[in-house]
Biopython code that builds the backbone (N, CA, C, O; Angstrom):
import numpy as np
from Bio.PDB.StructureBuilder import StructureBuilder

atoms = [
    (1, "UNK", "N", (9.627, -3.465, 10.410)),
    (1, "UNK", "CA", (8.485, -4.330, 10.212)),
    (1, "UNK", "C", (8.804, -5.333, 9.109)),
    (1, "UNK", "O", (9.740, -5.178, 8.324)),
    (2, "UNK", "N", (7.887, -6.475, 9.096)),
    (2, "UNK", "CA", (8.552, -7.521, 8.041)),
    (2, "UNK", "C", (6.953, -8.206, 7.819)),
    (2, "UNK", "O", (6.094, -8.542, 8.634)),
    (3, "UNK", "N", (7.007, -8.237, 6.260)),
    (3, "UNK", "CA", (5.633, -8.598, 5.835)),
    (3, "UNK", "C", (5.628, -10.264, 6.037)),
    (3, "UNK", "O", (6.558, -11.036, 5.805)),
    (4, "UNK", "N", (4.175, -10.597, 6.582)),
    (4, "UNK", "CA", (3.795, -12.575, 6.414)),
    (4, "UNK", "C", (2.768, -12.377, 5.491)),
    (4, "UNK", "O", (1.609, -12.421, 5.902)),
    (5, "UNK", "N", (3.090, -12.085, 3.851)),
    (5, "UNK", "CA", (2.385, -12.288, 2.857)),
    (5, "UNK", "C", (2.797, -12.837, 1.702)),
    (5, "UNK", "O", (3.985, -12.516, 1.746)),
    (6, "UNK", "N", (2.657, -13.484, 0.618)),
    (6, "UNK", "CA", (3.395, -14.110, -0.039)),
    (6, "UNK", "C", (3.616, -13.405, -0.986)),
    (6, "UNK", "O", (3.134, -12.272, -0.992)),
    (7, "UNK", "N", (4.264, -13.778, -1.873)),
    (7, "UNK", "CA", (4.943, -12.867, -3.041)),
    (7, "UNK", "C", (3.204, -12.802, -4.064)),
    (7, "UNK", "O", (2.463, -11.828, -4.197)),
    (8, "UNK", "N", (3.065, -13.945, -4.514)),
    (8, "UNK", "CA", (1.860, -13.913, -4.835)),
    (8, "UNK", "C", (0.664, -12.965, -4.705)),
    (8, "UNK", "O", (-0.067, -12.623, -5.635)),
    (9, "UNK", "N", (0.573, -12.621, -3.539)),
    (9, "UNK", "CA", (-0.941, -11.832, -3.355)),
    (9, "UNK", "C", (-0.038, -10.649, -3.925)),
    (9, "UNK", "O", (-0.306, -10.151, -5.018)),
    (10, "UNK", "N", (1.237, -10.129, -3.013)),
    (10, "UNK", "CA", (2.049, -9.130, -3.192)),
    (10, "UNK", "C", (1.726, -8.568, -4.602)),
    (10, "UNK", "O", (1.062, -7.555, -4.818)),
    (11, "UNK", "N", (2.203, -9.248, -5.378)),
    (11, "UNK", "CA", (1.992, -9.336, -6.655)),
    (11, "UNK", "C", (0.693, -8.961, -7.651)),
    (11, "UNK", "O", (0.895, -7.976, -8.361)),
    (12, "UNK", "N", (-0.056, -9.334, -7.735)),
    (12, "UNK", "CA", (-0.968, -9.516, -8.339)),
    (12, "UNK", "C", (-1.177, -9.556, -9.442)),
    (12, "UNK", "O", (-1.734, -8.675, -10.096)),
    (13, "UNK", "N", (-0.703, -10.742, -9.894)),
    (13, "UNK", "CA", (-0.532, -11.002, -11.575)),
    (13, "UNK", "C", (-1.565, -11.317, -12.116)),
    (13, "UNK", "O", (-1.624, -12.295, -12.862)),
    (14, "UNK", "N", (-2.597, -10.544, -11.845)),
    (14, "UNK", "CA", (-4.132, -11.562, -12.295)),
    (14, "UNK", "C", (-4.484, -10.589, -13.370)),
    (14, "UNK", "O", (-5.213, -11.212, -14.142)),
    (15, "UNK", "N", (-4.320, -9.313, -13.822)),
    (15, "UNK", "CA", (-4.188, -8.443, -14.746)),
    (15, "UNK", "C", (-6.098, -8.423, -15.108)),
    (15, "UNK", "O", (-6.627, -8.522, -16.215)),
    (16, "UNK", "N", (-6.639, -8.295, -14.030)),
    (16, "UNK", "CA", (-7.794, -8.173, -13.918)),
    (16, "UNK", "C", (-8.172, -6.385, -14.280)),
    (16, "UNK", "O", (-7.681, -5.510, -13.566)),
    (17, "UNK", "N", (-8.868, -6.123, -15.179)),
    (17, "UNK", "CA", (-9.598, -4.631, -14.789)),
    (17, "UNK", "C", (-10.136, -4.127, -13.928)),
    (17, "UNK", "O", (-11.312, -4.462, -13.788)),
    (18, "UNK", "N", (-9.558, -3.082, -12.929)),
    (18, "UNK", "CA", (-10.444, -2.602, -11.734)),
    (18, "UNK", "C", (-10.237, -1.411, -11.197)),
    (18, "UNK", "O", (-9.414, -1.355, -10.283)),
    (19, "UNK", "N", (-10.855, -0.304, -11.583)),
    (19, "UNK", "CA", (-10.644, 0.856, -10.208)),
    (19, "UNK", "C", (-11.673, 0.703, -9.483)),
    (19, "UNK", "O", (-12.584, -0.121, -9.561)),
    (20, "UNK", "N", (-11.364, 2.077, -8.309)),
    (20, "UNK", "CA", (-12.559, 2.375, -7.503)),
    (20, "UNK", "C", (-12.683, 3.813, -7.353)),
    (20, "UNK", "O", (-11.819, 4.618, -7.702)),
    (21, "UNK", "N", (-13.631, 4.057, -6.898)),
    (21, "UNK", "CA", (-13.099, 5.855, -6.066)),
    (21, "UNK", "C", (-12.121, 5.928, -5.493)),
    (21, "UNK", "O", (-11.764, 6.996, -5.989)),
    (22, "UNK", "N", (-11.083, 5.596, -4.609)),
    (22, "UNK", "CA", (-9.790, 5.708, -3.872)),
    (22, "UNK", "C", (-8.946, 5.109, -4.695)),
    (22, "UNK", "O", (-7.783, 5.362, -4.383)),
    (23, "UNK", "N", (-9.052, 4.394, -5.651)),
    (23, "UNK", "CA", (-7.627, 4.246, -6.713)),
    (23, "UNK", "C", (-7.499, 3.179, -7.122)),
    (23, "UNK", "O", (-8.061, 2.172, -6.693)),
    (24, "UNK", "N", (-6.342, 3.291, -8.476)),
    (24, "UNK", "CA", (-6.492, 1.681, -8.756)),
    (24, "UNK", "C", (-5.633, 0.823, -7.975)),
    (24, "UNK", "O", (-5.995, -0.348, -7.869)),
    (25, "UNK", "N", (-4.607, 1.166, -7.432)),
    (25, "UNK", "CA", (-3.614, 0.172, -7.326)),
    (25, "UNK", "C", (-4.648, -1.173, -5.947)),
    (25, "UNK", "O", (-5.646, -1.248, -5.231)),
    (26, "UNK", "N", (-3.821, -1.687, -6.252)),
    (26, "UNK", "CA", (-4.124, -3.128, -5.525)),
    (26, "UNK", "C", (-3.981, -2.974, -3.721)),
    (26, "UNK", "O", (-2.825, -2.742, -3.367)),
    (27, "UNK", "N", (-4.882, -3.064, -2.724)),
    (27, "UNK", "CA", (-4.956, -2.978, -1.402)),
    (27, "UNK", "C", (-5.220, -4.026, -1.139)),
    (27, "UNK", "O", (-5.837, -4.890, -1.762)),
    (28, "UNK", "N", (-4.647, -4.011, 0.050)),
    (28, "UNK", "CA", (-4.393, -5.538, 0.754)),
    (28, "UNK", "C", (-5.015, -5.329, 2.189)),
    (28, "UNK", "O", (-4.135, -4.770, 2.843)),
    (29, "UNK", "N", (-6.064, -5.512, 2.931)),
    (29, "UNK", "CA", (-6.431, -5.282, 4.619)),
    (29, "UNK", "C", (-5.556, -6.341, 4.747)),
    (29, "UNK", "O", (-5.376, -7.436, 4.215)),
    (30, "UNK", "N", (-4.778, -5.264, 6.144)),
    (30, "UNK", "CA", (-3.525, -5.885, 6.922)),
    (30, "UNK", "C", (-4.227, -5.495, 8.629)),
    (30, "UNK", "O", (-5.184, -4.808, 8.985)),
    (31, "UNK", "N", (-3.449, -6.123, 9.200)),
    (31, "UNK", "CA", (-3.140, -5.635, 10.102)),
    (31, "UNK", "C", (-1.106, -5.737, 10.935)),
    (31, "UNK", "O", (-0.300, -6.426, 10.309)),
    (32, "UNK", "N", (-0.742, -5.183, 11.926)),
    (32, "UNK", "CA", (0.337, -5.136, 12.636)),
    (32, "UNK", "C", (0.237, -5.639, 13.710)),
    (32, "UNK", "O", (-0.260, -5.018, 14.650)),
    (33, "UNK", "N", (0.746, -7.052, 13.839)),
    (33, "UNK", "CA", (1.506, -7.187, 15.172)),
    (33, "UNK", "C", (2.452, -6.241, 15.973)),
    (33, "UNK", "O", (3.398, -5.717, 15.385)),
    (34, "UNK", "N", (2.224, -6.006, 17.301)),
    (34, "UNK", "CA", (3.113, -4.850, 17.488)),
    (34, "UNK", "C", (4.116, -5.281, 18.347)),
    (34, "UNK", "O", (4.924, -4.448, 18.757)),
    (35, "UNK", "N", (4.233, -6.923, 18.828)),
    (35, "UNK", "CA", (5.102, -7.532, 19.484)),
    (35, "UNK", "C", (6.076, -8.209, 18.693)),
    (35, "UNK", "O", (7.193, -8.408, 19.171)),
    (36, "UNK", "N", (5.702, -8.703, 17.189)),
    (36, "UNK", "CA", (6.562, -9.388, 16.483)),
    (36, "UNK", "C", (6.986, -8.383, 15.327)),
    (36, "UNK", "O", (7.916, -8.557, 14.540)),
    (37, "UNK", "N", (5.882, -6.994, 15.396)),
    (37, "UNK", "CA", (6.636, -6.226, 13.990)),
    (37, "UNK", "C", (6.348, -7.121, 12.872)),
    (37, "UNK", "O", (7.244, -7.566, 12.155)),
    (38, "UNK", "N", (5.152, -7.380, 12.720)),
    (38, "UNK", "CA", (5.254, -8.359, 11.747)),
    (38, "UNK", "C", (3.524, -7.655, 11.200)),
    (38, "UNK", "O", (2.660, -7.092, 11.872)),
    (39, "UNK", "N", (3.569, -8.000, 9.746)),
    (39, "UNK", "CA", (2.371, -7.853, 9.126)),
    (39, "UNK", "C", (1.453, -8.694, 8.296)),
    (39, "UNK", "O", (1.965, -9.188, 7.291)),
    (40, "UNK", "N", (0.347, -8.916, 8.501)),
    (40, "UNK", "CA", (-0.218, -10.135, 8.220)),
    (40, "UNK", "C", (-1.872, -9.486, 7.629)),
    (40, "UNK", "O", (-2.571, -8.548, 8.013)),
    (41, "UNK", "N", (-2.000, -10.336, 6.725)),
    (41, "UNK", "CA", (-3.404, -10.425, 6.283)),
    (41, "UNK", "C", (-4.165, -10.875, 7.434)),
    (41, "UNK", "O", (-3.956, -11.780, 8.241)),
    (42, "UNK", "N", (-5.487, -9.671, 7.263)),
    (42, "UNK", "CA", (-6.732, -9.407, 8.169)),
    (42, "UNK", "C", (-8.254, -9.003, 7.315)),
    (42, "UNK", "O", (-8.681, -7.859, 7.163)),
    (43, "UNK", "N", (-8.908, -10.277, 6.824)),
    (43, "UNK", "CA", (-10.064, -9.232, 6.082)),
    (43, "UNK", "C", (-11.182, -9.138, 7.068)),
    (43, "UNK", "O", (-12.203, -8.520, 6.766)),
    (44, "UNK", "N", (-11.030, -9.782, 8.363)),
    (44, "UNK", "CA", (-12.367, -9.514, 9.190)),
    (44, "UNK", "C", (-12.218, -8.085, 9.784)),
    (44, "UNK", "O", (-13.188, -7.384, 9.498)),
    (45, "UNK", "N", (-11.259, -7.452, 10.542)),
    (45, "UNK", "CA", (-11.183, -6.211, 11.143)),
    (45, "UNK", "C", (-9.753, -5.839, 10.978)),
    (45, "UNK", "O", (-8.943, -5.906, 11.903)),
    (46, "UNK", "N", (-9.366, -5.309, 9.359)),
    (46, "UNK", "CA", (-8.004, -4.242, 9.447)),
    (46, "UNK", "C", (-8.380, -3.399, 9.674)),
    (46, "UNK", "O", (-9.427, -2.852, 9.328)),
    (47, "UNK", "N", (-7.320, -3.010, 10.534)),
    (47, "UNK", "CA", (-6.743, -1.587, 11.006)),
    (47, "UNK", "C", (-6.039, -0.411, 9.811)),
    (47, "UNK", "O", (-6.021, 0.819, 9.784)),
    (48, "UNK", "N", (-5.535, -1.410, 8.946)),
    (48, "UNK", "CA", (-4.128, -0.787, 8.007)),
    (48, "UNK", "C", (-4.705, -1.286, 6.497)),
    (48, "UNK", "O", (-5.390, -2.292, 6.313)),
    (49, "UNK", "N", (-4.308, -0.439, 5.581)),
    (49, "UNK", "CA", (-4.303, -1.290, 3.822)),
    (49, "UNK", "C", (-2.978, -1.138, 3.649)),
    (49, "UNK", "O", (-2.233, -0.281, 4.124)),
    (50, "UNK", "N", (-2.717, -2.140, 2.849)),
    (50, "UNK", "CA", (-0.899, -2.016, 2.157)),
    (50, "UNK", "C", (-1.245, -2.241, 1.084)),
    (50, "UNK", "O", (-2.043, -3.076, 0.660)),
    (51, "UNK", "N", (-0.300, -1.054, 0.295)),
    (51, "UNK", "CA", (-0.605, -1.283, -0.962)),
    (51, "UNK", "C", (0.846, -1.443, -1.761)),
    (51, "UNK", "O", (1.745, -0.624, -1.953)),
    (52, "UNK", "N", (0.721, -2.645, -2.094)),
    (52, "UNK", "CA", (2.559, -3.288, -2.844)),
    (52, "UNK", "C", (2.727, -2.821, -3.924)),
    (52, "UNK", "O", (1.896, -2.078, -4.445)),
    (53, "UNK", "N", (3.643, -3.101, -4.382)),
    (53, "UNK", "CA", (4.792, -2.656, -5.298)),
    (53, "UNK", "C", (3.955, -3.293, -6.208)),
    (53, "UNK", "O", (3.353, -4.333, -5.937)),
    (54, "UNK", "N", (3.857, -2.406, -7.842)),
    (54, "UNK", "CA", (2.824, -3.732, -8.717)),
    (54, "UNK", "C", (3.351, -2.706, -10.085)),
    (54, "UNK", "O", (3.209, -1.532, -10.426)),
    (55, "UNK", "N", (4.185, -4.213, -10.716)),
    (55, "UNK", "CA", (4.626, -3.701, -12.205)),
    (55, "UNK", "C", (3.663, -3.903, -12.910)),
    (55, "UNK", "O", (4.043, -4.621, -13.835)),
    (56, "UNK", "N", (2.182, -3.583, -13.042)),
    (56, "UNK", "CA", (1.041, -3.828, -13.821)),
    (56, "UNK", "C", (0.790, -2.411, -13.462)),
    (56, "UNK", "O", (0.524, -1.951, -14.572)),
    (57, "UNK", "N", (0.712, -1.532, -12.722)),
    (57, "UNK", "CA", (0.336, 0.158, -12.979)),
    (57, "UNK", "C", (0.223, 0.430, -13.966)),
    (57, "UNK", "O", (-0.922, 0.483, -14.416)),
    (58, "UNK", "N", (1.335, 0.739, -14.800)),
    (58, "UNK", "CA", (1.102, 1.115, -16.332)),
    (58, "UNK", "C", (0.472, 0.576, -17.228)),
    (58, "UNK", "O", (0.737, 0.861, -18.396)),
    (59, "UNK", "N", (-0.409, -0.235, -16.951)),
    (59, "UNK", "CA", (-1.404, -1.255, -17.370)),
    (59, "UNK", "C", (-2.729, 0.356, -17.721)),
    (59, "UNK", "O", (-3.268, 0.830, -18.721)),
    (60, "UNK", "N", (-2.723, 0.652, -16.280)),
    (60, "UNK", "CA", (-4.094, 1.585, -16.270)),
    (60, "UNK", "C", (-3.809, 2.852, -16.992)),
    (60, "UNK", "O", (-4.744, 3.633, -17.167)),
    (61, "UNK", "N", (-2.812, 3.096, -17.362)),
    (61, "UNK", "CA", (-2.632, 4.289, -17.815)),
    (61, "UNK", "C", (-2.105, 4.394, -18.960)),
    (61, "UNK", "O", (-1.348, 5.275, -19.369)),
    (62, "UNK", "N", (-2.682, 3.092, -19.720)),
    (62, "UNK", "CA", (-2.716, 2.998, -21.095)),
    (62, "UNK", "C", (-1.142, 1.892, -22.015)),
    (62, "UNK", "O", (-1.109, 1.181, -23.019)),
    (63, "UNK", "N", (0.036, 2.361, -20.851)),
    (63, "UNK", "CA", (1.471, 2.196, -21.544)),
    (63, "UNK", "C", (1.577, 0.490, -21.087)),
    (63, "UNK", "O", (2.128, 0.250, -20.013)),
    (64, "UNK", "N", (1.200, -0.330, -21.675)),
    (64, "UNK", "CA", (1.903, -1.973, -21.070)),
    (64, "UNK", "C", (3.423, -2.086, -21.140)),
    (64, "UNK", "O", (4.037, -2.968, -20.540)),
    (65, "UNK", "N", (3.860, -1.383, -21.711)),
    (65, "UNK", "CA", (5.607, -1.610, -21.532)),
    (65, "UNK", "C", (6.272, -0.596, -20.545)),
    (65, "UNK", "O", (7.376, -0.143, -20.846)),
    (66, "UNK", "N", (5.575, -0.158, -19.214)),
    (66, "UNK", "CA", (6.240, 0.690, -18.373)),
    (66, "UNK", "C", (5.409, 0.634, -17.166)),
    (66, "UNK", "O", (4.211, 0.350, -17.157)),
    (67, "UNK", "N", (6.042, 0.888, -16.274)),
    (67, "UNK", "CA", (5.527, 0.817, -14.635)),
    (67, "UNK", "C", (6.064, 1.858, -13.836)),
    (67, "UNK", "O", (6.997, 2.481, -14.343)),
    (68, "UNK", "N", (5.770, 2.116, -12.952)),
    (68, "UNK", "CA", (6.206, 3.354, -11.879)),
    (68, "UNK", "C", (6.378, 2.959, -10.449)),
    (68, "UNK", "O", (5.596, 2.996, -9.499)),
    (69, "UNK", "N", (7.646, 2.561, -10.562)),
    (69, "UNK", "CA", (8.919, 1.863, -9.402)),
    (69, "UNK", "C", (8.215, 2.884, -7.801)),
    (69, "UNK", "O", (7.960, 2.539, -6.647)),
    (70, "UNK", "N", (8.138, 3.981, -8.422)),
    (70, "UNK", "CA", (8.172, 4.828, -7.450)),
    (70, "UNK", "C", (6.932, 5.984, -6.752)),
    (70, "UNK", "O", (6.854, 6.969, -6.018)),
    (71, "UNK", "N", (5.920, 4.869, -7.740)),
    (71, "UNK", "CA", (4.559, 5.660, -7.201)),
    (71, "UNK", "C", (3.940, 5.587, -5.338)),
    (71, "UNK", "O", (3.208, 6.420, -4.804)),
    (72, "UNK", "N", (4.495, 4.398, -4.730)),
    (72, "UNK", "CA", (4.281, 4.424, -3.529)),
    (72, "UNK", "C", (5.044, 5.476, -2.704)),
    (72, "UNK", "O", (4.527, 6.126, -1.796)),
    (73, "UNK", "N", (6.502, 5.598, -3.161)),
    (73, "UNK", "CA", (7.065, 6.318, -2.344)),
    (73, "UNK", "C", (6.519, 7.878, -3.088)),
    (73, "UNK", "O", (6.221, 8.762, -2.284)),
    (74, "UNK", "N", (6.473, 7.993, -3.631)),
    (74, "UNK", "CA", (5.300, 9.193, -4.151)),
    (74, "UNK", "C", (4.682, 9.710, -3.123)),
    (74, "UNK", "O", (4.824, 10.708, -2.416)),
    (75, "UNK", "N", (3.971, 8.830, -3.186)),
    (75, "UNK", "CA", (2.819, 8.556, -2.040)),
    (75, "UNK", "C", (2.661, 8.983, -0.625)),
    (75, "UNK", "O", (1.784, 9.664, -0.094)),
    (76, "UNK", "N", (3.680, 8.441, -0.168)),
    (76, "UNK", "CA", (4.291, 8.506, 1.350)),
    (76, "UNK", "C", (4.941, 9.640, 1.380)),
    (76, "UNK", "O", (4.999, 10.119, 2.513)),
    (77, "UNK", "N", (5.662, 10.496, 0.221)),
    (77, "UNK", "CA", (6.414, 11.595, 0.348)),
    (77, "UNK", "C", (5.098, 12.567, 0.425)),
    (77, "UNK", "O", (5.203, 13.466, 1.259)),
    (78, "UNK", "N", (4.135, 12.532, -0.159)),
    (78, "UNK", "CA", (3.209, 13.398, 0.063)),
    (78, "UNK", "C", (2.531, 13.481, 1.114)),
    (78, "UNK", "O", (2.129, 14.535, 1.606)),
    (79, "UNK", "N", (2.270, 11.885, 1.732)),
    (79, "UNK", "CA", (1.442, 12.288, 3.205)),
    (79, "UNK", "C", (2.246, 13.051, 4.031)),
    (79, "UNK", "O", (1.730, 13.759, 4.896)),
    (80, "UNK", "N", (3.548, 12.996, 3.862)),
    (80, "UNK", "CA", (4.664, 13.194, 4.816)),
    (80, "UNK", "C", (4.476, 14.812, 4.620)),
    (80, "UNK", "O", (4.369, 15.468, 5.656)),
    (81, "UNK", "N", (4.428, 15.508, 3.352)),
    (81, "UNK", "CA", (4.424, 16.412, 3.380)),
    (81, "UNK", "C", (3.357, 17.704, 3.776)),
    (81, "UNK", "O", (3.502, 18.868, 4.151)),
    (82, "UNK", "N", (2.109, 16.726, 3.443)),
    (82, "UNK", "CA", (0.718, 17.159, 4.141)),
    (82, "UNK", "C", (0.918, 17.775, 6.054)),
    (82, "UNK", "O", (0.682, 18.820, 6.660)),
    (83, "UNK", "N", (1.603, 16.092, 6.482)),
    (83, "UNK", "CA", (1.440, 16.111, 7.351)),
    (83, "UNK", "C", (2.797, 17.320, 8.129)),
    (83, "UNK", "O", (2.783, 17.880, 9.225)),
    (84, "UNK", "N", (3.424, 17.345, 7.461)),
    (84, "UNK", "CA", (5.322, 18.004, 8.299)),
    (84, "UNK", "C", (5.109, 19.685, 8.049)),
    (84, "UNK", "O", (5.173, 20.515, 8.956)),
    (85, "UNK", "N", (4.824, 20.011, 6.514)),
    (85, "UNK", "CA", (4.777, 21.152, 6.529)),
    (85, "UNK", "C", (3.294, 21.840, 6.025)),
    (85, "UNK", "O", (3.316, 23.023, 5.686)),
    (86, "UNK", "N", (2.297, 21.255, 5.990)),
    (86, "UNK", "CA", (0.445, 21.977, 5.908)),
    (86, "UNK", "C", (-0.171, 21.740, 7.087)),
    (86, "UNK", "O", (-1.352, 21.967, 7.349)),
    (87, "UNK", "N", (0.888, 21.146, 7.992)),
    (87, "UNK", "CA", (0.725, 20.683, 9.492)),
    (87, "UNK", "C", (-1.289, 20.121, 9.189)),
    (87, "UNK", "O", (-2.251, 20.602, 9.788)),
    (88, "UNK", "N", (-1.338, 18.830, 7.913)),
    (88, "UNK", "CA", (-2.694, 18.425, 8.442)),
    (88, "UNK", "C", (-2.764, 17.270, 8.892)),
    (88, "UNK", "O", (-1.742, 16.584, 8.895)),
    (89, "UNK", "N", (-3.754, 16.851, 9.295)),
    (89, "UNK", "CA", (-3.827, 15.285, 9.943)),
    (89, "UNK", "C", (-4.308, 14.592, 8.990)),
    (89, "UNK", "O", (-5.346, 14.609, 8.328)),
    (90, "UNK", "N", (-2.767, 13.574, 9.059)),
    (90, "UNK", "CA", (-2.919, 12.413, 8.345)),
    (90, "UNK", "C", (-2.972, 11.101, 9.024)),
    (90, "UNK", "O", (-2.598, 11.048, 10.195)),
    (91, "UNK", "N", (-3.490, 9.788, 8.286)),
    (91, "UNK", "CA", (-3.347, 8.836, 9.325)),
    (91, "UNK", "C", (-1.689, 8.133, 9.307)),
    (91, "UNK", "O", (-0.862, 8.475, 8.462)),
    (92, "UNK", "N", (-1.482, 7.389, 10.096)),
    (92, "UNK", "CA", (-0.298, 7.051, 9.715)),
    (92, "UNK", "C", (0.056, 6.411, 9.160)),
    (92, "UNK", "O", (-0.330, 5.296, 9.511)),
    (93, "UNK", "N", (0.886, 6.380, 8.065)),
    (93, "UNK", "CA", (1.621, 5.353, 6.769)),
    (93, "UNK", "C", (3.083, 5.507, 6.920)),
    (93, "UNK", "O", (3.861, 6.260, 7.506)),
    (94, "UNK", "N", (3.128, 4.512, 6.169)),
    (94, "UNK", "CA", (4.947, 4.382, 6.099)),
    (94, "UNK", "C", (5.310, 3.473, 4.668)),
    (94, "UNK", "O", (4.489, 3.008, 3.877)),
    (95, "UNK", "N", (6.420, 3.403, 4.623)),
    (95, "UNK", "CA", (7.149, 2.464, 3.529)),
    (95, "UNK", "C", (7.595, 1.005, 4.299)),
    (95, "UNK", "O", (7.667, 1.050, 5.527)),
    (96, "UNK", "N", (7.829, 0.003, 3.766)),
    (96, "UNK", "CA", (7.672, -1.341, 4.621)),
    (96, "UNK", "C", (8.683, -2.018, 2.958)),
    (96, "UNK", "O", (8.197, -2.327, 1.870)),
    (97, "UNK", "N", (10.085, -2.040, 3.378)),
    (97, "UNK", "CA", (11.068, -2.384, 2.388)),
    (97, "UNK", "C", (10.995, -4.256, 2.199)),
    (97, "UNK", "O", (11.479, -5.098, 2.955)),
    (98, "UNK", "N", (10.664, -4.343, 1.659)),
    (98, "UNK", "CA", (10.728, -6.179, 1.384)),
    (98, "UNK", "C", (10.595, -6.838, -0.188)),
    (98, "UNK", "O", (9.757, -6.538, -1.040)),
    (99, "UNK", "N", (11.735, -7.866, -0.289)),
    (99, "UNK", "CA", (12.044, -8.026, -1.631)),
    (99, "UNK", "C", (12.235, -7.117, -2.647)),
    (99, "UNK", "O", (11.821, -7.032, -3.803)),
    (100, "UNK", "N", (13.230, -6.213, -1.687)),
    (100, "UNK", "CA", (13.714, -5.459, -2.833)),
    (100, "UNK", "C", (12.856, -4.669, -3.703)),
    (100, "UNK", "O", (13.197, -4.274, -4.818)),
    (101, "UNK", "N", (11.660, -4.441, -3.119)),
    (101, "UNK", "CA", (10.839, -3.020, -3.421)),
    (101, "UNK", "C", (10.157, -2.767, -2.245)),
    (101, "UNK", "O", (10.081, -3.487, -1.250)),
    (102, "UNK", "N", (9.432, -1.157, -2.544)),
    (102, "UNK", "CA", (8.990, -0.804, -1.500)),
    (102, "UNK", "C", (7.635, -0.665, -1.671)),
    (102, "UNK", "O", (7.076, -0.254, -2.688)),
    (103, "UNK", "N", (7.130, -1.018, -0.656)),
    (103, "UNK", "CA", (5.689, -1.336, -0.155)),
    (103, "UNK", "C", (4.941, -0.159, 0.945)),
    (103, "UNK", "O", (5.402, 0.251, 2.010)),
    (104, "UNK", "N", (4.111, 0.074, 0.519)),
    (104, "UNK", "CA", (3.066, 1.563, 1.300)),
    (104, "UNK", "C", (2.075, 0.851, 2.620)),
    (104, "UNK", "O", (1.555, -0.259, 2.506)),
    (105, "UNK", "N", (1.975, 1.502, 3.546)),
    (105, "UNK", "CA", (0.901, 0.556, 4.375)),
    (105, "UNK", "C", (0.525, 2.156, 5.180)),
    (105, "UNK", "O", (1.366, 2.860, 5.739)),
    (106, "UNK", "N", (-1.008, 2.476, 5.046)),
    (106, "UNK", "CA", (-1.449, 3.271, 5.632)),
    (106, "UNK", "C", (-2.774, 2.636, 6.590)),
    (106, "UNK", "O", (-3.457, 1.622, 6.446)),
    (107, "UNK", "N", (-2.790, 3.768, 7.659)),
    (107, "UNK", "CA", (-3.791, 3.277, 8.565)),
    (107, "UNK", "C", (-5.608, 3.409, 7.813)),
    (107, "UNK", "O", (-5.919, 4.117, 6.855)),
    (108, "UNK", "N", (-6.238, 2.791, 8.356)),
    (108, "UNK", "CA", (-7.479, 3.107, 7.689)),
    (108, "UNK", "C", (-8.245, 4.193, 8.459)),
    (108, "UNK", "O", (-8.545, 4.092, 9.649)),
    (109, "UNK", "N", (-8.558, 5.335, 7.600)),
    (109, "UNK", "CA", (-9.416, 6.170, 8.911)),
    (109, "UNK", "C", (-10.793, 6.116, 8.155)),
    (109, "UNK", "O", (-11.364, 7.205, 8.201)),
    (110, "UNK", "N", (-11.608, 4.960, 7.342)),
    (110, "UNK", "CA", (-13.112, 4.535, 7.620)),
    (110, "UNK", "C", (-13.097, 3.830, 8.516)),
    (110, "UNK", "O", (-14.181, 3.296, 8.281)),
    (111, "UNK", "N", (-12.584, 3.107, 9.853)),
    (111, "UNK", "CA", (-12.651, 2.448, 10.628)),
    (111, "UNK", "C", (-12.380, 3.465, 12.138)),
    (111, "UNK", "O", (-11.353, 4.031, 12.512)),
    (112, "UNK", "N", (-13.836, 3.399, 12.808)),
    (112, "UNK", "CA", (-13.132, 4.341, 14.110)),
    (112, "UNK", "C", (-12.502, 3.217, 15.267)),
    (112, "UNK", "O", (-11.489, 3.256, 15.966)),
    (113, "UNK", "N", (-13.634, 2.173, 15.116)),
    (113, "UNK", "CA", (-13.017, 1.231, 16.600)),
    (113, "UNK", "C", (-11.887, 0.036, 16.199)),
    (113, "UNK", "O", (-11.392, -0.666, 17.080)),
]
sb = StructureBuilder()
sb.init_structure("model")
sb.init_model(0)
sb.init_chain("A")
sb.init_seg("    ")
for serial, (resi, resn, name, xyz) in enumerate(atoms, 1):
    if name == "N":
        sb.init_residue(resn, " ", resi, " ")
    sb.init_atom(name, np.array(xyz, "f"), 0.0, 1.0, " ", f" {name:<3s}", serial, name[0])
structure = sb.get_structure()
């Protein structure tokens, strides 16, 4: 798969304050082309959130001089593990490699249709 988003949003250098109940990091409604493999911003009806690579993490957790390269794949190692060996149902996510970091994109399951 290959992201059509710009480094910019990717990014999010706006160093704005924000959690929610589901977390802080930064979500993006995507959706997947499934003919071009390609991923593109959707805020009327995503299917998917991606959540990018963002050296501002350690922002929320107090440290401004450190970030966590590897909290997405964290991430994905755990659904993986939910899903492979607690045999539960997860929706589907993956890692989505571009510019040299890695990027999370899970399906949305508040959306049934």
């Amino acid at each position: 798969m290959k992201l059509d988003i710009s480094d910019e949003i990717l990014e999010d250098k706006s160093n704005h304050d924000h959690s929610s109940l589901s977390g802080y990091q930064n979500k993006i409604d995507v959706n997947i082309d499934e003919e071009t493999k390609t991923i593109t911003i959707d805020t009327k009806n995503p299917h998917y959130l991606l959540k990018p690579f963002n050296t501002n993490i350690g922002h929320y957790f107090g440290d401004k001089n450190s970030y966590y390269p590897q909290a997405l794949v964290n991430e994905h190692l755990f659904m993986s593990f939910a899903k492979n060996e607690l045999l539960l149902d997860v929706p589907y996510n993956g890692l989505i490699y571009h510019n040299s970091q890695f990027h999370y994109i899970i399906k949305r399951f508040d959306r049934y249709e």
